[in-house]
N, C-alpha and C positions, 0 to 999 in steps of 0.2 A: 504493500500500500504506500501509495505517494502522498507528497506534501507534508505540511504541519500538521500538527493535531490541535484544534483550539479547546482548550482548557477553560474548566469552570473557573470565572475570574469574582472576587468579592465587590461591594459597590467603591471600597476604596482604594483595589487594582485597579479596576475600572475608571477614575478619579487620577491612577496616578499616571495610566498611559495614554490619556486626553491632557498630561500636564507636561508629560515626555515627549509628544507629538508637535508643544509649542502653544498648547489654545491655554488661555488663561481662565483660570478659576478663581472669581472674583468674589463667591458665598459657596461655600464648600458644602454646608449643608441642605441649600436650597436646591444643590446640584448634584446630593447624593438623593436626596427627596423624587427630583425629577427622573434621574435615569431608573431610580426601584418601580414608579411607578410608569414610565413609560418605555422601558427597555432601553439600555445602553446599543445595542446589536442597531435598533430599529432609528434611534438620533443619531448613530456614527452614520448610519448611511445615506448624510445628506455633507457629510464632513469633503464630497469634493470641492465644490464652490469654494470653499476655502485654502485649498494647499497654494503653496506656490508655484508650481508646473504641477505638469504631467509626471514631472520626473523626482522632482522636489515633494516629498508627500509629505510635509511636515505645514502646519498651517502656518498665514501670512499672517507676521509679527501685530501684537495687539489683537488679535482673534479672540475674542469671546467664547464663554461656553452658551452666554446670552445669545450671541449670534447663531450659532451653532443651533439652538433650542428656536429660535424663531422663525429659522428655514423650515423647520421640521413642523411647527402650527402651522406655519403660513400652508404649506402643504395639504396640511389636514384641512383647510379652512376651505380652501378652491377644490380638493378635492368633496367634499361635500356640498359644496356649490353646484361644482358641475353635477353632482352625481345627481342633484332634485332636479335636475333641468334634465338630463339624461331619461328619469324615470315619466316625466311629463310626454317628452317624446314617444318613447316606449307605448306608454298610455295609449296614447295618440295614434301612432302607426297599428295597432292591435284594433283600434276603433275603425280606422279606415279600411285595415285588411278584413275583417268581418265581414262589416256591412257590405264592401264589393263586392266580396265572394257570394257572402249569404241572397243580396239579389240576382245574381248571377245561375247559382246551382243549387238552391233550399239554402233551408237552416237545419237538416238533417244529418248527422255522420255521414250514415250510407249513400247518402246525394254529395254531399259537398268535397268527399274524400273519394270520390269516384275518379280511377285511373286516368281517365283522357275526359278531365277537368284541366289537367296539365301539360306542361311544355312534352309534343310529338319527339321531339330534338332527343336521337337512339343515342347520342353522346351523354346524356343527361339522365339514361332511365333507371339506372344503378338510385341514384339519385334521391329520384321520385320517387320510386319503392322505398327507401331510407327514410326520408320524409314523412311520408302516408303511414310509414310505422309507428315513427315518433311517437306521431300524433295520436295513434291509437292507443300506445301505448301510454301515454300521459291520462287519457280518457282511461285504460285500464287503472291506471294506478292510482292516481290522482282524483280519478272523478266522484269517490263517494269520502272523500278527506276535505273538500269545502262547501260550505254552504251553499252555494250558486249550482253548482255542479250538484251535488248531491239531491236539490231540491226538483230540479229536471231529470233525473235521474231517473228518482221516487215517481216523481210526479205525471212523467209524458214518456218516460222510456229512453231518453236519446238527448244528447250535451248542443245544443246548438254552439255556430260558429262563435257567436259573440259572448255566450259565456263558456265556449273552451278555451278562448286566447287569456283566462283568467289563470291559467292552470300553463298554459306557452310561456316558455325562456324567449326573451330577446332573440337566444341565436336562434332558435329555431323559427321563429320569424321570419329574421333574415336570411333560413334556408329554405325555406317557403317562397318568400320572392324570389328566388333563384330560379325553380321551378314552375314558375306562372308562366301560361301563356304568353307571348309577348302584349296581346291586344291589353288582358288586366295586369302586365308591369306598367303597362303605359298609362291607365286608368288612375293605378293610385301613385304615381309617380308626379303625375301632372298635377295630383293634390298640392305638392310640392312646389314646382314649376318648375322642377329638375328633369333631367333625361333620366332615361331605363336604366343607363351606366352608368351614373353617378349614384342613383339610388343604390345598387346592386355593389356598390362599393362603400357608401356611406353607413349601411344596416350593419354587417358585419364589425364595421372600425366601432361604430358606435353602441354594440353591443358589449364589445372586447374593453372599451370605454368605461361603460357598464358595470363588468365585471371587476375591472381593474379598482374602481370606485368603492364599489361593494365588501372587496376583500382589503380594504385599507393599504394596496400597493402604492409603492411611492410613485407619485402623476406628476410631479410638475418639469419632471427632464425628460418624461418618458418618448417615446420614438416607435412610430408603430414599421413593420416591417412593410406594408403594403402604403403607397401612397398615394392624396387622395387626385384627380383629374385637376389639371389650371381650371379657373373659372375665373367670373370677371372681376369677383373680390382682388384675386390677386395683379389685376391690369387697374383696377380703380384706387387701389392702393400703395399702386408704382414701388413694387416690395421689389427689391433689390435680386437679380440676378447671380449664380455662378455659375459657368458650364454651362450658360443657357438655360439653368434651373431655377427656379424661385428658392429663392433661399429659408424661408419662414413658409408655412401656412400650407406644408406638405405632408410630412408624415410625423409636426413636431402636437405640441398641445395645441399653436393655431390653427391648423389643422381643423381643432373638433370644435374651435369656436369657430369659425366658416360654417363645417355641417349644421350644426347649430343656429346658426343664421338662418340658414335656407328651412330650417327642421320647427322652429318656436315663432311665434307670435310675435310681433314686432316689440308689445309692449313686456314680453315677457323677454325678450333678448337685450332690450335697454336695460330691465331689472339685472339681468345677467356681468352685463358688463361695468356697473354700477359699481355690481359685488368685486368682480374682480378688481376693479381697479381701487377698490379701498382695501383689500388686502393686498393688492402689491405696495401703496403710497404706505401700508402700515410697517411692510417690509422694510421700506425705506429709509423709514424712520427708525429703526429698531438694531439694521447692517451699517456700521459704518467701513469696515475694514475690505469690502467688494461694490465697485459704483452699481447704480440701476440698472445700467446698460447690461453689465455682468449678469446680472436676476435676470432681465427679456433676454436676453440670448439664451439662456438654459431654460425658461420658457416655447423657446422659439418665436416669440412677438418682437412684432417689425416697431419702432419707435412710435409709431403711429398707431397702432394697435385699435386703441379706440375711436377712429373713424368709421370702424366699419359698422358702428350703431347708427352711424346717418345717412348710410348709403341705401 
């Protein structure tokens, strides 16, 4: 077996190699308080922002453990941000996928989950079958554990579309629109005023968003591996090129404010950018030893960031 072994360390091991590393500890006990109660493992791992290189892994002189701990809220604070706007969406796209479906092909299982209700495309029918299981399978399992579901159940024999999306994961959602016809991608798509391919790439990132939210991963550098189509956010807000790529607003956190854009309510996307922008000015106020600029770049937000609430 390779590498080190990491060793159970005490809260003031812990204390003395955040004081070996360079970061100062300015209330020792406020800072033994913090890491017991919020994990030492889970606050170092906001500790890059701070080193001096890539190569230099020792924090930049005057570092805080205050600073240190305020990356780490700020975190949690837009991560929870995003995450109610996330689940709005969610909402949202489950109400729309229903109701299309449901006038479309019943509000019955056996109608609505009928085989060639779905995309013909033999590339695809692995797929389909995957899907149309899920699904039944959730209705298996799921359907006499909630109220909605169990009450149709009991009641009429059979989980209509709009209250099985109650008992549907995001991703599965988003693997449902994969599988739709083209005519009903283009239905609930235009709800939006997006294309079929943006949608069909925006579900999945914003599910993965979703989940990422949900399980208290760390969001605010994170970098999805799939990235999203240019659109005209990123030409109306002249976001700076490399390679001929946009440099923000691809597969960073801008990124999910865009979808987002296109995804919520006008007034609910102003509330959104509100939010974020008083926990970043709060960051601001709290880092002295890394400029703002520094925080929107690991962000990934262009300087300008919040113009795109008035576009």
């Amino acid at each position: 077996m390779t590498g080190c072994i990491k060793e159970f360390k005490t809260i003031e091991q812990q204390v003395d190699i955040l004081r070996e590393k360079g970061l100062k500890i300015t209330d020792e006990e406020k800072t033994k308080d913090i890491l017991l109660r919020e994990n030492y493992f889970f606050i170092n791992g906001y500790r890059f922002m701070f080193f001096k290189s890539d190569k230099d892994r020792r924090f930049i002189e005057g570092t805080t453990f205050e600073e240190l701990y305020g990356l780490f809220v700020f975190d949690r604070n837009i991560r929870n941000i995003l995450f109610k706007n996330l689940l709005i969406v969610e909402n949202n796209v489950k109400s729309i996928f229903s109701y299309q479906l449901s006038k479309k092909y019943g509000y019955k299982e056996k109608d609505y989950l009928k085989l060639e209700n779905f995309t013909s495309d033999i590339s695809k029918s692995r797929q389909v079958s995957d899907v149309i299981n899920k699904m039944k399978r959730q209705i298996r399992v799921n359907g006499k554990k909630h109220s909605a579901t169990l009450h149709y159940l009991t009641n009429y024999g059979y989980i209509p579309m709009w209250i099985l999306v109650k008992v549907l994961s995001f991703g599965i959602i988003s693997e449902l629109y994969n599988i739709l016809k083209y005519e009903d991608q283009r239905d609930i798509s235009s709800f939006y005023k997006i294309s079929e391919i943006d949608m069909a790439v925006f579900l999945p990132l914003m599910s993965n968003y979703r989940n990422l939210c949900a399980h208290e991963d760390m969001l605010y550098n994170h970098k999805t591996q799939r990235a999203i189509p240019n659109n005209k956010y990123h030409e109306q807000l002249n976001i700076e090129k490399v390679d001929e790529e946009y440099k923000y607003g691809k597969n960073d956190l801008y990124a999910l404010v865009m979808m987002l854009k296109y995804m919520l309510r006008e007034e609910e996307f102003r509330l959104l950018i509100y939010e974020l922008g008083y926990e970043i000015d709060l960051l601001d106020e709290k880092i002295n030893s890394v400029p703002l600029t520094k925080i929107l770049e690991d962000l990934g937000f262009p300087s300008n960031w919040k113009d795109i609430a008035e576009m």
